[in-house]
C-alpha positions in Angstrom: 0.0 0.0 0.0 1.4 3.4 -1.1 1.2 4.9 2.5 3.8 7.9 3.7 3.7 7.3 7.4 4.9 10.7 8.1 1.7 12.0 6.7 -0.5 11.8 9.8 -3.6 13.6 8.5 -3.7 11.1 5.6 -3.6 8.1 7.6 -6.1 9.3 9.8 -8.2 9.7 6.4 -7.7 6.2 5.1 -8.0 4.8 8.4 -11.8 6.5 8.9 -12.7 5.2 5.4 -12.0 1.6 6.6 -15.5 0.1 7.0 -15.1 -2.3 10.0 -12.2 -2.2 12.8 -10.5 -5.5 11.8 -9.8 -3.6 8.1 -8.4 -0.4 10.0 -6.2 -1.9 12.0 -4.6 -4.3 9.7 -4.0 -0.9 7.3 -2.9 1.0 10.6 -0.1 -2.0 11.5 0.9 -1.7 7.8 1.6 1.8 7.5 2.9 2.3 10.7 4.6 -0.8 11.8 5.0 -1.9 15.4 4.3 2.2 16.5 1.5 1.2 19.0 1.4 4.5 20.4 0.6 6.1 16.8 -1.8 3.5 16.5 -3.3 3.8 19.8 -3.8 7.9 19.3 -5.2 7.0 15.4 -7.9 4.7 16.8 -8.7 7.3 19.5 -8.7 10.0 16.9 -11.8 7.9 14.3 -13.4 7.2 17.6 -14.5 10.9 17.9 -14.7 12.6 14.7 -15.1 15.9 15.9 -12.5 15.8 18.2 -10.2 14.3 14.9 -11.6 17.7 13.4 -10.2 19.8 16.2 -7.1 18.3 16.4 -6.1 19.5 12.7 -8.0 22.7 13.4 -5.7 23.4 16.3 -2.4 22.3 14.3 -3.3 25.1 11.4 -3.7 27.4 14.2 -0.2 26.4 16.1 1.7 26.8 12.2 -0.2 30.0 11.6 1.1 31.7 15.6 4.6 30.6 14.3 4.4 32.2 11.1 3.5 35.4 13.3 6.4 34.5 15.6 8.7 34.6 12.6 7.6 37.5 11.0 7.6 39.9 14.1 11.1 37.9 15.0 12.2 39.5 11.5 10.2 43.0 12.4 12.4 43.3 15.4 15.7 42.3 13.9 15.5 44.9 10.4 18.4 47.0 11.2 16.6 49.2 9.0 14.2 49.8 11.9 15.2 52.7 14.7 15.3 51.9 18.0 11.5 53.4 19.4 9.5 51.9 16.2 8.8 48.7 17.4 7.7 50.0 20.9 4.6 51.0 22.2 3.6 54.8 22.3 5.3 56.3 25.4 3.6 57.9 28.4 4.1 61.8 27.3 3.8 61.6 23.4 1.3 64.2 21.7 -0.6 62.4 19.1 -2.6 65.3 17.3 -4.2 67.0 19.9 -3.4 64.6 22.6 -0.9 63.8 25.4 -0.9 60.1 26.5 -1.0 60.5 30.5 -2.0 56.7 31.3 -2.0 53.4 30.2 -5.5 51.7 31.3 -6.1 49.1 29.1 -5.7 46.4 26.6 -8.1 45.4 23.8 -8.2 42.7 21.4 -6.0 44.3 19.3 -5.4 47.7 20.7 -3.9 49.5 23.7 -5.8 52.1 25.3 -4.6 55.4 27.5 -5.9 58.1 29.6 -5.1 61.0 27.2 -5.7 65.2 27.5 -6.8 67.4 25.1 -6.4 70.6 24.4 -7.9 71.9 21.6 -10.6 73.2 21.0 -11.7 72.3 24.6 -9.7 70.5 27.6 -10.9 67.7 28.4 -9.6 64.2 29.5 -10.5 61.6 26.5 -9.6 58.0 25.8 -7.1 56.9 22.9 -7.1 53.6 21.4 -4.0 52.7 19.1 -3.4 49.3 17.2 -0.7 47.3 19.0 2.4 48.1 17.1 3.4 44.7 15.4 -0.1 43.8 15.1 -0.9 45.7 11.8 -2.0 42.9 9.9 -4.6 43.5 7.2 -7.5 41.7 9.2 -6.5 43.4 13.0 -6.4 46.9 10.4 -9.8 46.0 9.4 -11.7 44.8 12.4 -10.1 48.3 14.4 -11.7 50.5 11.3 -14.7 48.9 11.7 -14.7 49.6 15.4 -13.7 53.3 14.5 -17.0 53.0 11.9 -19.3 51.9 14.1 -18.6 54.2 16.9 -18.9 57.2 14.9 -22.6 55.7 13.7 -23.6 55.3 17.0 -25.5 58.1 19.0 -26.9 57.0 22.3 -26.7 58.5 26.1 -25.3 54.4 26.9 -22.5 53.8 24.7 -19.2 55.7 24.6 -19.1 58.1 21.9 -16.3 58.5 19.3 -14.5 62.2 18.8 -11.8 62.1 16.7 -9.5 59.7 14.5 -6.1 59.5 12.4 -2.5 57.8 12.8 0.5 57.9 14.5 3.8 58.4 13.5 4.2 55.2 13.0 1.4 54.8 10.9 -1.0 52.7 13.6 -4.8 53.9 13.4 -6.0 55.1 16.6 -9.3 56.2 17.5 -10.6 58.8 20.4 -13.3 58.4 22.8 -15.2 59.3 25.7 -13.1 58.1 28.6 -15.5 56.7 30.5 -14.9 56.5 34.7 -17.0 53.8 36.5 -16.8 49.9 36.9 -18.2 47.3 35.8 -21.8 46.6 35.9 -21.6 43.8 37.8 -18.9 45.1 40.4 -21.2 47.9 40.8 -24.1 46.2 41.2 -22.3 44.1 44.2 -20.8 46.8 45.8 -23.6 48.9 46.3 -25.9 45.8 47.3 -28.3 46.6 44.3 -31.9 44.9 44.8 -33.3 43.0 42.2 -35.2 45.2 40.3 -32.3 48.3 40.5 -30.1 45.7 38.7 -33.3 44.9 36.2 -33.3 48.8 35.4 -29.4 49.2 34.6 -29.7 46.2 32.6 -32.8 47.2 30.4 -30.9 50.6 29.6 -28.2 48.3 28.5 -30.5 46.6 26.5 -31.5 49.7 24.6 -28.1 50.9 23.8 -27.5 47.5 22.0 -30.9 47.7 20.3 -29.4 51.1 18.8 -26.0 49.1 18.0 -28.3 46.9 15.8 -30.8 49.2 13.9 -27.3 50.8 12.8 -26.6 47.3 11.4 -23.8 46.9 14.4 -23.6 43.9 16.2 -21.2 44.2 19.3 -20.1 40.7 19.6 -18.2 40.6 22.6 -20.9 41.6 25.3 -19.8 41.0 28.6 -19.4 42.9 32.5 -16.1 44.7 31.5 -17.2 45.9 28.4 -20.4 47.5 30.2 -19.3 50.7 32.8 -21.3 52.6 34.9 -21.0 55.7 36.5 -22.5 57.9 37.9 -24.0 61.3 36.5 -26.2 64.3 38.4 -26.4 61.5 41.4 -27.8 58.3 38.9 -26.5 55.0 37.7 -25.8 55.4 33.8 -24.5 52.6 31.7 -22.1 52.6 29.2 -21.4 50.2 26.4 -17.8 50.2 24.9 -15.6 48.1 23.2 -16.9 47.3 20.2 -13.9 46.1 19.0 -14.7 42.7 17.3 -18.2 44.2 16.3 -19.7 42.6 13.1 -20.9 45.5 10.8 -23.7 44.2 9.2 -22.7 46.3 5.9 -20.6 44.4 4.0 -17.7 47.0 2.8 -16.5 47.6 6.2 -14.9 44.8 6.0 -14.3 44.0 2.6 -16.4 40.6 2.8 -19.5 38.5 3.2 -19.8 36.7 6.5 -18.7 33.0 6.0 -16.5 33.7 3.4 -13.8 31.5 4.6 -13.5 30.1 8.1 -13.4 32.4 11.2 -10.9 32.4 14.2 -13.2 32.4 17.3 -12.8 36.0 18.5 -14.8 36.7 22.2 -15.0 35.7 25.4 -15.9 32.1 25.5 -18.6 32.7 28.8 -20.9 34.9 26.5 -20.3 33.7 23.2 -22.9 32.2 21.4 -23.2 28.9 20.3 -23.4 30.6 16.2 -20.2 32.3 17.6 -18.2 28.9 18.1 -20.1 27.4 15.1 -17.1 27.5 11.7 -19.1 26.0 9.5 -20.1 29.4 7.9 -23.1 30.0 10.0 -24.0 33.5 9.5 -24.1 35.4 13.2 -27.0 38.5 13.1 -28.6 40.3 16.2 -29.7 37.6 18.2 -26.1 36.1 18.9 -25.7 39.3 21.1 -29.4 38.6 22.8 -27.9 35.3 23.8 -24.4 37.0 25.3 -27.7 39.6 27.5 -28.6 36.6 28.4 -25.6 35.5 29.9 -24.8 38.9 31.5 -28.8 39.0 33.3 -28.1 35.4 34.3 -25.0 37.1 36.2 -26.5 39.6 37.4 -29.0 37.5 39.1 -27.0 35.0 40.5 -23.3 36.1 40.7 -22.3 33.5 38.0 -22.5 32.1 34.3 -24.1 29.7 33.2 -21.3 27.5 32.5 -18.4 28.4 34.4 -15.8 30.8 33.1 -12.6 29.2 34.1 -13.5 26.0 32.9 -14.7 27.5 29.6 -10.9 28.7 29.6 -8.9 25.4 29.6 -11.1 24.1 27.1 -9.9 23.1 23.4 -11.7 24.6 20.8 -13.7 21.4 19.8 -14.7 20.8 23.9 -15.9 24.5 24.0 -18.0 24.2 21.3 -19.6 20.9 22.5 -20.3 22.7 26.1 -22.3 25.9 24.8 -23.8 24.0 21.8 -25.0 20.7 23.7 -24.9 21.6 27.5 -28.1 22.7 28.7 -27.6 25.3 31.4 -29.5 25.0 35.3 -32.1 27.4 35.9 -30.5 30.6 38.2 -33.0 29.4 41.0 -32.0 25.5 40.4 -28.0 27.1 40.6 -29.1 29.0 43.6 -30.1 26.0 45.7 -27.5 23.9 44.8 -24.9 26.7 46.6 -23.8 26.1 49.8 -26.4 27.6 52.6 -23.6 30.4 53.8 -23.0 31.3 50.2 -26.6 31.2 49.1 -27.3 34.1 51.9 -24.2 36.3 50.8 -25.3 36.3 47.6 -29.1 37.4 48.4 -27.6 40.1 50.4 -25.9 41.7 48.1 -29.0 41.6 46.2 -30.6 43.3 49.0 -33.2 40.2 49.2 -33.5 37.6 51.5 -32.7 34.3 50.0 -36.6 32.8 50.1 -38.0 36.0 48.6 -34.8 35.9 45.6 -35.1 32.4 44.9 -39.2 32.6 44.5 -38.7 36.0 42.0 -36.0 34.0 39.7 -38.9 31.1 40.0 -42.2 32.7 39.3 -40.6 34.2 36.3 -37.6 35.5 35.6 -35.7 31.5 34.9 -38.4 31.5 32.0 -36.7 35.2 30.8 -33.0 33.9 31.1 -33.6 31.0 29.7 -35.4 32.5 26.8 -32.2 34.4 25.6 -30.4 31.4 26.1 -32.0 29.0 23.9 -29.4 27.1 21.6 -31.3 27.6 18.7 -31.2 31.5 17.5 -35.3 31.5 16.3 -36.6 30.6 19.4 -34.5 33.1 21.0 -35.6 37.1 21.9 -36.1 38.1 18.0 -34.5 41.9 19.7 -32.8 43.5 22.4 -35.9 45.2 22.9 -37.8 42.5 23.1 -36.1 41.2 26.1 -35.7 44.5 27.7 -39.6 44.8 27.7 -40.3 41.2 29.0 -38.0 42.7 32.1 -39.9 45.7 31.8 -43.5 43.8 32.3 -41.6 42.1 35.3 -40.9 45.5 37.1 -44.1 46.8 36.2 -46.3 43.8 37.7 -47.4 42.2 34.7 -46.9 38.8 33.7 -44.2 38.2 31.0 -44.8 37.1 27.1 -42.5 33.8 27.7 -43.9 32.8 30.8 -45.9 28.9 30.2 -48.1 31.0 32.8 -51.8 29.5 34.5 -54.6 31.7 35.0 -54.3 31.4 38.7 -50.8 33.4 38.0 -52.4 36.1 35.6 -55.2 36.8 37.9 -53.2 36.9 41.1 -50.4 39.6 39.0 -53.5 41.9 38.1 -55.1 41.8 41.3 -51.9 43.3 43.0 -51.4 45.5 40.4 -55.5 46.5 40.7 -55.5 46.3 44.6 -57.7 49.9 45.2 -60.2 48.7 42.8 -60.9 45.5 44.2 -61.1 46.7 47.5 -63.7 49.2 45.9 -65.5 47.1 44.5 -66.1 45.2 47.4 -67.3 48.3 49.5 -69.5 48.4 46.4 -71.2 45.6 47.1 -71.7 45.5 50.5 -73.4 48.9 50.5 -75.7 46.6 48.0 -76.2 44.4 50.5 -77.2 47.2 53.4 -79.2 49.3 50.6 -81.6 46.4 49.9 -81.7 45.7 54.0 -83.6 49.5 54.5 -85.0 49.9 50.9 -87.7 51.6 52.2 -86.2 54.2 54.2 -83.2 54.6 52.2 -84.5 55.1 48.3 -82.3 57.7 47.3 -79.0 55.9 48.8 -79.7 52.5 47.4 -80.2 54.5 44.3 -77.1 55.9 44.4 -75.6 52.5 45.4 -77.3 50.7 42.0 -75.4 53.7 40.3 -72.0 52.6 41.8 -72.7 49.2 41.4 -73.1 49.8 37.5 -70.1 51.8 37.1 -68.4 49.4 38.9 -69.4 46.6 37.1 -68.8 48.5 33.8 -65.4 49.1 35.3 -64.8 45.4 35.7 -66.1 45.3 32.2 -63.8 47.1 30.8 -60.4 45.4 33.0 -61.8 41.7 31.6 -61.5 42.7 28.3 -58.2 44.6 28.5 -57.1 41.5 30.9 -58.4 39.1 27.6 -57.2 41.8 24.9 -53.4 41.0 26.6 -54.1 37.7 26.7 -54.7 37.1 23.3 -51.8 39.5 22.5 -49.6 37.1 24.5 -51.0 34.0 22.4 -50.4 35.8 19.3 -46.6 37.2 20.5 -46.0 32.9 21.4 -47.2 31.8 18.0 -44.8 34.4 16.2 -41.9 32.8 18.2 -43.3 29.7 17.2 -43.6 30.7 13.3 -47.4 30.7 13.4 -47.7 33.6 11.7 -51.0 32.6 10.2 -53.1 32.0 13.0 -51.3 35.4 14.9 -52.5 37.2 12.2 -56.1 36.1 12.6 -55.9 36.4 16.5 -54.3 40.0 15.6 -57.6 40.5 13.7 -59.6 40.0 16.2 -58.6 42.5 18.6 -59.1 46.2 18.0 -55.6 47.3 19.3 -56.2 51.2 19.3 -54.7 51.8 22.8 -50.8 52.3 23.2 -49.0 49.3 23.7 -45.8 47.8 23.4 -46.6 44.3 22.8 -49.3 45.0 20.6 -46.6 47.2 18.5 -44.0 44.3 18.3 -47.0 41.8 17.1 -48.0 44.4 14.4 -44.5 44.8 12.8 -43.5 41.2 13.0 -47.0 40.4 11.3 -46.1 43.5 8.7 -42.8 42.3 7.7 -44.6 38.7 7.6 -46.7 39.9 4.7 -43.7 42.3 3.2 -42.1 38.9 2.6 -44.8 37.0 1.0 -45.9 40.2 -1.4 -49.0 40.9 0.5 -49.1 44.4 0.1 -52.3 46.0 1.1 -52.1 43.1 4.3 -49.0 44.9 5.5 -49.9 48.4 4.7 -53.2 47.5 7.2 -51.1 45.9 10.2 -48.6 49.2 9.9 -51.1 51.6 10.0 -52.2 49.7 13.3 -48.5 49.6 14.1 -49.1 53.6 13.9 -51.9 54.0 16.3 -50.4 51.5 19.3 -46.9 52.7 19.2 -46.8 55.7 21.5 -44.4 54.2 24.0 -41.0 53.7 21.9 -37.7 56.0 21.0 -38.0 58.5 18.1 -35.6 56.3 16.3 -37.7 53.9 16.3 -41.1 55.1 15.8 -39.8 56.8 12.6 -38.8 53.4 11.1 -42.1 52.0 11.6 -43.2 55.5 9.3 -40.6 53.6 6.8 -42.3 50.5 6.8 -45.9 52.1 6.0 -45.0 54.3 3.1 -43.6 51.8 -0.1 -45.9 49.2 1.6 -48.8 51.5 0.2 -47.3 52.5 -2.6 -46.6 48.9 -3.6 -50.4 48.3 -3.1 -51.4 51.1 -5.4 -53.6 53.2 -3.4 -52.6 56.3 -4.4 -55.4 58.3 -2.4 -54.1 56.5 0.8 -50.4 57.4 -0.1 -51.6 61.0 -0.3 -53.3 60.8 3.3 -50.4 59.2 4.9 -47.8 61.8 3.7 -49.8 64.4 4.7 -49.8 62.9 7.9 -46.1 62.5 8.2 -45.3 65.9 7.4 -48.0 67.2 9.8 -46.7 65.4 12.9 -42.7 65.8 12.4 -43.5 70.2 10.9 -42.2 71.5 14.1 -38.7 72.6 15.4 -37.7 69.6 17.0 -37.4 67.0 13.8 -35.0 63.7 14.4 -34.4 61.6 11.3 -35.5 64.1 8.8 -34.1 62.1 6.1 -36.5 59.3 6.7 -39.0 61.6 6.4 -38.4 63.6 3.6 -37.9 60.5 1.1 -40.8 58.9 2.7 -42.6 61.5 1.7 -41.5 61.6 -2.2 -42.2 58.0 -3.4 -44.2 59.9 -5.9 -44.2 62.9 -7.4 -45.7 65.9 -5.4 -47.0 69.5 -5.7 -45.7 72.2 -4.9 -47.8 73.2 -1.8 -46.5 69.8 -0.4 -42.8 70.8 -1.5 -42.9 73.9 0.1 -43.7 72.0 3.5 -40.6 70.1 2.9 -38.5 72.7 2.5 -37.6 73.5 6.7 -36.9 69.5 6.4 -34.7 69.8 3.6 -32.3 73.1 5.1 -32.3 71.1 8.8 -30.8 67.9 6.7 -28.2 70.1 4.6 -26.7 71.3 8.0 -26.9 67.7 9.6 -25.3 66.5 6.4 -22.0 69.2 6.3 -22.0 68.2 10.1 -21.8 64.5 9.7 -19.4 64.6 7.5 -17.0 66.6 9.6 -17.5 64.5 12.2 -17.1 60.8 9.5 -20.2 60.0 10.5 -20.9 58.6 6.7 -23.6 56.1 7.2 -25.7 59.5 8.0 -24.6 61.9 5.9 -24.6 59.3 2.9 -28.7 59.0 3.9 -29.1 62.8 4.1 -27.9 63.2 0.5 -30.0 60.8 -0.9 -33.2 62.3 0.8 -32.0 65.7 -0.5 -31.5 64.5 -4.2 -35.0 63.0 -4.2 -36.5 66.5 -3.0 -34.2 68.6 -5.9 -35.4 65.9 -8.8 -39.3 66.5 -7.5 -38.9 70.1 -7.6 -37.1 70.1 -10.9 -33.8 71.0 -9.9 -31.9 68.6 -11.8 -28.6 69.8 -11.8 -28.7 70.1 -8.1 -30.2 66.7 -7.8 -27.7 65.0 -9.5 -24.7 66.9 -7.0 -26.4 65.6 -4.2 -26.6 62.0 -5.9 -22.9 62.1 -6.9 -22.2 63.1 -3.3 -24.2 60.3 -1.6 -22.8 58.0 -4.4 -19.2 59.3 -3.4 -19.2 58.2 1.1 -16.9 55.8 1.9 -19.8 53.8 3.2 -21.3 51.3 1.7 -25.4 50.5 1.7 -26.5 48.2 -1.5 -30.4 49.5 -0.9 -29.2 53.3 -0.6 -26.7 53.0 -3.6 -29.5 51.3 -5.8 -31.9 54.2 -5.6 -29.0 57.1 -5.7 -28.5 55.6 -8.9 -32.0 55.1 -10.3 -32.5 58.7 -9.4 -29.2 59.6 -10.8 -30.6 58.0 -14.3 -33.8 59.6 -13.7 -31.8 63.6 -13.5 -29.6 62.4 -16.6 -32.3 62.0 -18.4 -33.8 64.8 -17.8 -30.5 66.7 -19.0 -30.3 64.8 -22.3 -27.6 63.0 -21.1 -29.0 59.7 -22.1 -26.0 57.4 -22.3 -25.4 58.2 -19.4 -29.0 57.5 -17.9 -28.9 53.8 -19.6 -25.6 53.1 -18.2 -26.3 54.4 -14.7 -29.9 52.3 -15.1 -28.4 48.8 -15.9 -26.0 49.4 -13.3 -28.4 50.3 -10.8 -30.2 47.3 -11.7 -27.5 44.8 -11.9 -26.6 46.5 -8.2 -30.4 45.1 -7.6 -30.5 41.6 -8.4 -27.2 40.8 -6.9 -28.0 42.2 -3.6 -31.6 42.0 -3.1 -32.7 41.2 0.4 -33.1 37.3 1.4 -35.8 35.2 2.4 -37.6 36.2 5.4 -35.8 35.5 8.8 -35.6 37.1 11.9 -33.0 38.9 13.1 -31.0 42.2 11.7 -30.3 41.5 8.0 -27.1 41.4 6.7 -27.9 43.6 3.6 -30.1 47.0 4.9 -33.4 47.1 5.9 -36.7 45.4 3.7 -38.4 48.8 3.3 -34.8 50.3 1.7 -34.8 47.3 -0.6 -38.1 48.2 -1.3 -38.1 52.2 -1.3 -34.9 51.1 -3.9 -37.6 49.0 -6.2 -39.8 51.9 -6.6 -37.8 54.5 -7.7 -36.2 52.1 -10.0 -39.6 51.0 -11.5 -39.9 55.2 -12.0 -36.7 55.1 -13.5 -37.9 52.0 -16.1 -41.0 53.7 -17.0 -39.3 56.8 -17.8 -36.3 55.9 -20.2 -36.8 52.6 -21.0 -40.0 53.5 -23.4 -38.0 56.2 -25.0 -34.8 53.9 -26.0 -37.6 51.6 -27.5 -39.3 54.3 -29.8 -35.4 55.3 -30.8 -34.7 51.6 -31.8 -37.8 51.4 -34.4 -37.2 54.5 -35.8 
């Protein structure tokens, strides 16, 4: 047998294509003699595939870290190299505007200091600079990217970006807010926070990362350390940093598709997710980070992970992945009680609780919460970070949460402590009933007004049973969502009227919208948006103007033109004030068609606010924005007829150095449309077919919960429409050319 023993990978190969044992060891004793050790480890390695996998997997990493080795040896020994080069920046140095004063801490792939600046203001700030000797392509990237999605990022809960450049030596660095607290769970121990205080700081964090991901940012690396709090004007404030191996969900950051070739594992192995250790390709989206909340409100509950950290550590990488894939994790209450009794106390006194009264809150519902961000598979997960934060926040609030199985006995005993004054009236109510029909002669006009009562009363109780069955249903309908029953949630959503504010009744409505977005059912989705509308009084600016996003092409893609004309009217009615977030959004939402010039005039405050955002965004490389602003800008200059103004602003959108496939595809449809116009009409049909190439190879994919990779639905969408505009215009005119 032509067999090079040497060769241990393809031994192992033939070996596992052996079909029975007496086969593979005869071949084994041939090709490698009387080694009974080999032989021994071969036979151990087909006994477990996967750990066979690993043990390659690992070898490719060990040749890779000496490659590294050798090249930084060779770095270190160019006598063409001074001295300081291949040092760290020294305490002292000005970079730009900054002195380094400190060094505080390490990254992934960057050091961090305590820096000063002076100009234009003083202030103390936090510089982050690539390792020197690190600046490989991919470490180059991933800290760009960081850079990228901090500047994107406005929110009073992550650390905001103010400046950027080089060194000397050519390393990117980046400058933040420096921000002084500790971590969230020190802080939480050392100031003995009670449960729901700790509840509170962690729903806050939850909204910061829900604003990570609607700017297509997913952190990746959530975890205590990476989450400080201090303290401002006397209150606890959060503050997410470090998103240093963040995903951005837009491909050009970094130069490739997700699963393009096989990814190091790059986090903390306690929070990862089990996508995260999956390198088969699996694509990891928003709900990889609802997992690693999960792990962070398991320990802030009960002081620990789910699987322990340390362990986790001295794990290979095939072991770790079998652990957080396969292992099921306890309950927090089941982890509690398995503690030793003096442990189990010191813990509930931190969390200013004694231990009967913790134990019976992690019980009743908050084990079904955890373990809901935990689930191994990703679509049965919290679809958002907002959609655990407001499980949490129907916790604090008294009410019974979305996940839990739940009886009625445990609804109706939640609603009578939340409803205790109108029980208690109601049975004063009746027993004045009771003494009213007792002296009904001598006390007409009381048990009159005691028959009165009564009715309001019971028209009260009315009204609680069928706001107690309305959020029932609502609950039933959020289940069978998680559940992909999106057919009989619609139906159930049907049924209810849903006029009254409400933040479940919101997250059914856009989940059922974006159902029938994906299955072409127009005039369905414009309906359960236009609900969406009415119930969602309760949620951020941010994002109560993308649910505004989702109504308009859904209506225009149903061809209701009258309703299109109401619903802009509306838009510009509600947001025609001084205070206008997002204007962008709602300038192009309201020019999917063409408009008059009483409606263009009403844009036209809009339209000045979003050409000093844009000139300000841009100072401050905040792309993704200003890149949006332009867009919305060019669609108001083609409607009013300025073409050659139009097609500046397209050019400028066209020109960021940020990338957004839906965003591109209708700067450059409306680019064709102005080029047209002008008689340039080579240029139109070039900038068309390249707008619709653009189209087809990065249209949206099949429905699926989570962030998408590629943009938003309703900017693939808003992108279709103006290119079907485009079509209609210059299409039919290069067909009349070509008979004539």
């Amino acid at each position: 047998m032509d067999t090079n023993p040497c060769d241990e990978s393809e031994v192992f190969e033939r070996a596992l294509a052996c079909e029975d044992e007496t086969e593979r060891l005869a071949y084994l004793k041939e090709a490698l003699g009387d080694d009974e050790k080999q032989i021994a480890r071969i036979l151990k390695l087909v006994e477990s595939v996967g750990d066979a996998e690993s043990f390659f997997e690992e070898g490719s990493e060990v040749v890779e870290r000496a490659d590294e080795l050798i090249r930084l040896r060779d770095l270190a020994n160019d006598p063409l190299l001074e001295e300081g080069d291949f040092q760290q920046e020294s305490l002292g140095v000005r970079i730009g505007r900054y002195n380094l004063i400190q060094r505080i801490g390490d990254g992934g792939c960057g050091v961090i200091y305590l820096a000063e600046q002076e100009e234009p203001v003083r202030r103390m700030v936090a510089v982050k600079i690539v390792r020197i000797g690190m600046e490989s392509p991919e470490v180059i990237t991933r800290f760009k990217a960081e850079r990228q999605a901090l500047a994107m990022m406005d929110h009073p809960y992550i650390a905001h970006v103010y400046d950027a450049g080089e060194t000397r030596n050519g390393s990117p660095y980046f400058v933040m807010e420096h921000v002084r607290g500790t971590s969230i769970t020190k802080y939480c121990d050392q100031n003995s926070l009670d449960l729901r205080a700790r509840l509170k700081l962690f729903v806050q964090v939850c909204h910061a990362i829900q604003h990570a991901h609607q700017k297509g940012i997913i952190h990746g690396d959530i975890k205590p350390s990476n989450i400080m709090v201090c303290r401002k004007d006397g209150e606890a404030i959060p503050k997410v940093i470090d998103f240093g191996i963040a995903r951005i969900t837009e491909a050009r950051l970094t130069r490739r598709r997700p699963g393009s070739r096989k990814e190091q594992l790059v986090g903390t192995p306690a929070y990862m997710s089990p996508e995260q250790l999956d390198l088969n390709g699996l694509d990891v989206d928003t709900r990889s980070d609802v997992y690693s909340l999960g792990v962070l409100l398991y320990e802030l509950l009960m002081g620990d992970t789910p699987f322990d950290a340390n362990e986790l550590m001295e794990l290979t990488t095939a072991e770790l992945r079998r652990v957080v894939q396969e292992s099921l994790p306890a309950r927090p209450s089941e982890k509690y009680l398995r503690l030793a009794v003096e442990e189990r106390m010191r813990r509930a006194k931190v969390r200013g609780s004694a231990v009967s009264c913790l134990i019976g809150a992690l019980r009743q519902e908050l084990d079904f919460v955890v373990l809901k961000a935990l689930e191994k598979n990703r679509s049965l997960r919290y679809e958002t970070a907002n959609a655990l934060a407001m499980d949490i926040e129907r916790f604090l609030n008294g009410h019974v949460v979305l996940v839990h199985p739940g009886s009625w006995s445990h609804s109706a005993g939640k609603f009578i402590r939340r409803n205790k004054g109108m029980f208690v009236g109601g049975a004063l109510v009746a027993l004045a009933l009771v003494m009213g029909t007792g002296v009904s002669t001598l006390l007409f006009l009381r048990e009159r007004e005691a028959k009165q009562r009564a009715m309001a009363a019971e028209h009260q109780q009315m009204k609680l049973r069928e706001e107690a069955e309305q959020r029932e249903k609502l609950t039933q309908a959020s289940l069978m969502i998680s559940q992909g029953r999106y057919a009989e949630a619609d139906k159930l959503a049907m049924e209810m009227p849903l006029e009254e504010p409400s933040l479940v009744a919101a997250s059914v409505l856009r989940q059922l919208g974006e159902w029938h977005v994906y299955h072409d059912r127009w005039l369905e989705a414009s309906h359960r948006f236009l609900q969406l509308l009415r119930v969602n009084d309760y949620e951020n600016a941010d994002v109560s103007s993308l649910d505004f996003l989702e109504v308009g092409p859904c209506i225009v893609k149903a061809g209701d033109h009258d309703a299109y004309e109401s619903f802009r009217d509306r838009v510009i009615s509600r947001y025609d004030d001084a205070h206008r977030p997002f204007v962008d959004r709602f300038i192009k939402i309201s020019l999917l068609r063409p408009a008059n010039g009483l409606l263009l005039r009403k844009l036209e405050p809009m339209v000045q606010d979003g050409i000093e955002r844009s000139g300000k965004e841009i100072k401050r490389g905040v792309y993704f924005e200003a890149a949006w602003h332009a867009m919305a800008i060019a669609l108001f200059e083609y409607r009013s007829g300025n073409y050659s103004n139009s097609i500046q602003w397209c050019r400028s959108c066209l020109d960021t150095p940020d990338h957004n496939a839906p965003r591109e595809v209708t700067a450059m449809a409306l680019l064709a449309l102005n080029l047209h116009k002008t008689a340039s009409e080579g240029e139109a049909l070039a900038m068309l077919d390249e707008a619709s190439r653009l189209l087809e190879r990065d249209r949206l994919p099949a429905h699926d919960r989570g962030t998408p990779v590629h943009g938003f639905w309703f900017d693939w969408v808003f992108a279709d429409i103006i290119l079907d505009e485009a079509l209609a215009e210059i299409r039919p005119k290069e067909s009349i050319k070509a008979e004539l």
